[in-house]
N, C-alpha and C positions, 0 to 999 in steps of 0.2 A: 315808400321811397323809390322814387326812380332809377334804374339803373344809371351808372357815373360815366358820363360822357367821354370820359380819359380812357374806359376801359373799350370802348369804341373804337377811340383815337389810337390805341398802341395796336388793334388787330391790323385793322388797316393802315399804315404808318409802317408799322415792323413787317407783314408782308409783303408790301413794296421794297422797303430798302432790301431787305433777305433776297427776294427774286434778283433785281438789280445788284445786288452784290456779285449774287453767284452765277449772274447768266457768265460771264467771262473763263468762269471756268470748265460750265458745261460745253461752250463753243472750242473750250482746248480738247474737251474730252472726242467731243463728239467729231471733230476733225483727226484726231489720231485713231479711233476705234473705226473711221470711214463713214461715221453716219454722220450725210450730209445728202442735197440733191442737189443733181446733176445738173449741167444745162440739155437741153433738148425740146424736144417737139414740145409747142405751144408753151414754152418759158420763156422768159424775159432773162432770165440771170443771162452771163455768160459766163459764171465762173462759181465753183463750188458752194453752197451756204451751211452749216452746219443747221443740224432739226435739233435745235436743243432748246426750244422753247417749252416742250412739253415737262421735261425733268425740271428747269427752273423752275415753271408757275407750281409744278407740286411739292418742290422744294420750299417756296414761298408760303404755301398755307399751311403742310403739313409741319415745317418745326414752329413755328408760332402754336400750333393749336397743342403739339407735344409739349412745346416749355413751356407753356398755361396752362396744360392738367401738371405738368412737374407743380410748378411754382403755386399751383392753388392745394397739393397733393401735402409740400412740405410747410404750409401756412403761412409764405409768405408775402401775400396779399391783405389790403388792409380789410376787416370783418365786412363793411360793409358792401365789398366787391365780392368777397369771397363765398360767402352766403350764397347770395341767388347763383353763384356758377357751382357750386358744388349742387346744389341743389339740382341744376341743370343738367350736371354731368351724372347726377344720381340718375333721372330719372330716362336721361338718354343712353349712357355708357355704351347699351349692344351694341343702339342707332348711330354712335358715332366711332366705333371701332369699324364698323361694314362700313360705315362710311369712307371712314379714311381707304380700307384692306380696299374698296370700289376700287378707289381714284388710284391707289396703284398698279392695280392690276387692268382699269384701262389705262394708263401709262405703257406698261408693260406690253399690252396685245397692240398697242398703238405703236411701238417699237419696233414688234418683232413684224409689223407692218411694214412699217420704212426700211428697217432693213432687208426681210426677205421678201418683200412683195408678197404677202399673203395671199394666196386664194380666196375673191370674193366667199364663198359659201365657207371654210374655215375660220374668217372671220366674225362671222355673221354667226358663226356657232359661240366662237367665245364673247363677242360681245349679247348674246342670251344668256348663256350662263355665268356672266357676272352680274347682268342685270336680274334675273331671278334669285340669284343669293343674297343678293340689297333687299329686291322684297321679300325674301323670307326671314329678315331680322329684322322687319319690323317698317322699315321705310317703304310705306306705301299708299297709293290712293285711296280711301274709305268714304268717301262720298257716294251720293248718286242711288248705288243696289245695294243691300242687305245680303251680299253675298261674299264669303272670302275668296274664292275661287276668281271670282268676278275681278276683286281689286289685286289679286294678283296678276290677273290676262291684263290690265288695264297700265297697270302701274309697269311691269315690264313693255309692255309696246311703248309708254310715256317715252322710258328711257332709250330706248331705240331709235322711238323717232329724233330725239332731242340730237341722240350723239352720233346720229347721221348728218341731219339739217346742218348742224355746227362743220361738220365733216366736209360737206358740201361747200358751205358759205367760206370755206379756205380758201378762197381762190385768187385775192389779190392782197398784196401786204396789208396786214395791219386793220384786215376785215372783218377777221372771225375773232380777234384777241381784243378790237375794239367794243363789238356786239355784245363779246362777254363781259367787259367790263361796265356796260351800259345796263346791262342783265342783272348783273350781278351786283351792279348799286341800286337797283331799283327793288332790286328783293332786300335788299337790307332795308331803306329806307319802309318798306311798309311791313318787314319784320319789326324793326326797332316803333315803328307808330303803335304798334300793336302792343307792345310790351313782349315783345319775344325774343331776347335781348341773346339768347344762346344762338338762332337762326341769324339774328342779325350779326354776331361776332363771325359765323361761317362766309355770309354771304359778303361781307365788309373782308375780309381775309383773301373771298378769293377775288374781289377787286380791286385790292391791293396790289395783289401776286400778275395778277392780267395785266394792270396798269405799269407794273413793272418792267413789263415783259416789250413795252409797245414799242419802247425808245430804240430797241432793236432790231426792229420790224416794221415799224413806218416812221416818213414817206420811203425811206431806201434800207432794205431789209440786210441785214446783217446777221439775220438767224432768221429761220421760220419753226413756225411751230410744229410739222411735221404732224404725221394722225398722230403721234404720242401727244401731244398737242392736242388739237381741235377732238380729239375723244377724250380728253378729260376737261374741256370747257363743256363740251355738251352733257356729258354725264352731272359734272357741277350745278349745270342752270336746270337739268331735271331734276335733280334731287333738293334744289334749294324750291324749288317751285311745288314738291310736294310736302316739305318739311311742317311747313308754318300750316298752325289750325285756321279756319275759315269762320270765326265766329266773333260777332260783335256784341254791345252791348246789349243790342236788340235779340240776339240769335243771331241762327246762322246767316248769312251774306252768299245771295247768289253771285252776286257781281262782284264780291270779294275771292269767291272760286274761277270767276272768271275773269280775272287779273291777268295770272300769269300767259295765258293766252294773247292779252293782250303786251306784254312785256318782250314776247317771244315771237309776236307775230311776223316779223320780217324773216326770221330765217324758219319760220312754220310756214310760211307762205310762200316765200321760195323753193322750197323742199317740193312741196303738193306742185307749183308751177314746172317745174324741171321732169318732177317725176310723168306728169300729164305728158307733156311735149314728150317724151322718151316713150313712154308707152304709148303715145300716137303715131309715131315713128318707129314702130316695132320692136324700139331698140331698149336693152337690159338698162335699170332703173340705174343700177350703179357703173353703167361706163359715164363717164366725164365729159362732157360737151361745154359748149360756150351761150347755154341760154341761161345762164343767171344773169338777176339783176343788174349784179355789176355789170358783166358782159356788156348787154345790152343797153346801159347808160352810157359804157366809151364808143360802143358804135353809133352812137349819137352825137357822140363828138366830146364827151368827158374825158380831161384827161383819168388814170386808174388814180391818182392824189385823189383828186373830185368828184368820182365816183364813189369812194370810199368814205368819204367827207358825208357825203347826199345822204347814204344808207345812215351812216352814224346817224344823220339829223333826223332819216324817218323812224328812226329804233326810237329814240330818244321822244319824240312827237307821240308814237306809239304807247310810250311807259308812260307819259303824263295822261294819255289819254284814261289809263288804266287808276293812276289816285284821281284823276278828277271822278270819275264813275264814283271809286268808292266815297269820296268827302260828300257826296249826292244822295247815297244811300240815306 
């Protein structure tokens, strides 16, 4: 029996409304507590915006995924839903407890970001050590070498690069929260092909919660995501892009491991392009410049609306490129 396409429809569905409900509240928070950015060098605002985008989207995914183990815990979901998720939740429970303790705790280091302007290298320290504690419960790359050490070096760089790249691609409304939700439908869509209906309720959840987040955010920003923000979208699209097995009915699927690459390629490929120009220019990988994409599509004459349109349409051009591969297979 196929999993019920309604239990699909409430992930996605209830973490939109949830985000959207509560961004309102985190923009009262996060203006009275001062976490907001400034105007200044190289911004557009001219007037304060609250970062409270990063606490909604995780507000968004995580009480939908807590009231679905409540409500599957106290039985009252119908047998035939309830099965295959309990079953899921059996067999994942560690992988989705580090999952979630991840996403708060980069929330959390994304925070104490925005607020105290962290030192590049302190940063870079906690965001290793939440990405090495993810992979040692279990979430992690196993392809490729016959080594655990190996998928441990592998599967923490994954997540680094991911929730840098996202980190990066912050740079104009409604860019990096767009990407994820373009990311983060397309991992569902080829978790749920799969019959991997537990990945696909993660990844449909947190495209919900992104998708929630946008209407406050683009074209004219009313909140930004702040790093609490764009490091829990990046850590999300890493950990959903490890999550899902890689095997068909044939066996394994090379070009099914090489999806996600191709779903992520725009802001994987921006990342490598900035970081190149930086490091040609002698200059530190993570100071902030204006050669991304976007950048360089408005000096072209895009207004940043149409810019950010372009990108969405190559992310999107990119993620079909990636089922069409596999339906080829």
């Amino acid at each position: 029996m196929s999993f019920p396409f309604n239990a699909y429809l409430l992930s996605f569905v209830g973490s939109l409304f949830i985000t959207l409900l509560s961004m309102p509240l985190w923009r009262s928070w996060s203006e009275r507590t001062g976490l907001v950015d400034d105007p200044g060098h190289r911004k557009i605002h001219d007037t304060p915006i609250p970062l409270a985008g990063g606490p909604a989207v995780a507000t968004g995914i995580l009480l939908p995924l807590i009231g679905g183990a409540a409500i599957v815990q106290f039985g009252l979901l119908d047998p035939s839903i309830a099965a295959p998720i309990e079953h899921g939740f059996g067999r994942r429970l560690t992988q989705l407890a580090a999952l979630g303790g991840g996403a708060m705790a980069m929330v959390v280091l994304g925070w104490l970001d925005d607020k105290h302007a962290m030192k590049p290298g302190a940063k870079f320290m906690g965001q290793l050590l939440i990405a090495s504690l993810v992979s040692l419960s279990g979430i992690r790359i196993t392809l490729f070498v016959d080594s655990v050490l190996f998928s441990h070096a592998v599967t923490i760089l994954w997540i680094l690069t991911l929730i840098n790249a996202l980190n990066f691609m912050d740079n104009m409304n409604g860019l990096c929260a767009g990407l994820g939700t373009i990311a983060a439908g397309s991992f569902a869509l080829a978790a749920g092909a799969q019959g991997q209906y537990l990945v696909c309720l993660l990844a449909l959840g947190s495209c919900g919660a992104l998708l929630g987040f946008l209407p406050y955010n683009f074209p004219k920003a009313r909140s930004f995501l702040g790093d609490s923000g764009s490091h829990l979208v990046g850590y999300l699209l890493a950990v959903l892009a490890i999550l899902p097995h890689f095997y068909t009915d044939g066996g394994f699927s090379t070009w099914a491991v090489l999806s996600p690459l191709f779903i992520l390629a725009v802001p994987l490929g921006d990342l490598v392009w900035v970081v190149l120009i930086r490091w040609r220019n002698g200059k530190p990988f993570y100071i902030g410049d204006t050669n991304h994409l976007s950048h360089r599509l408005v000096r072209k004459g895009c207004s940043q609306t149409t810019a950010v349109l372009l990108i969405w349409l190559l992310a999107s051009f990119a993620s079909a490129a990636a089922f069409l591969g596999f339906r080829m297979i």
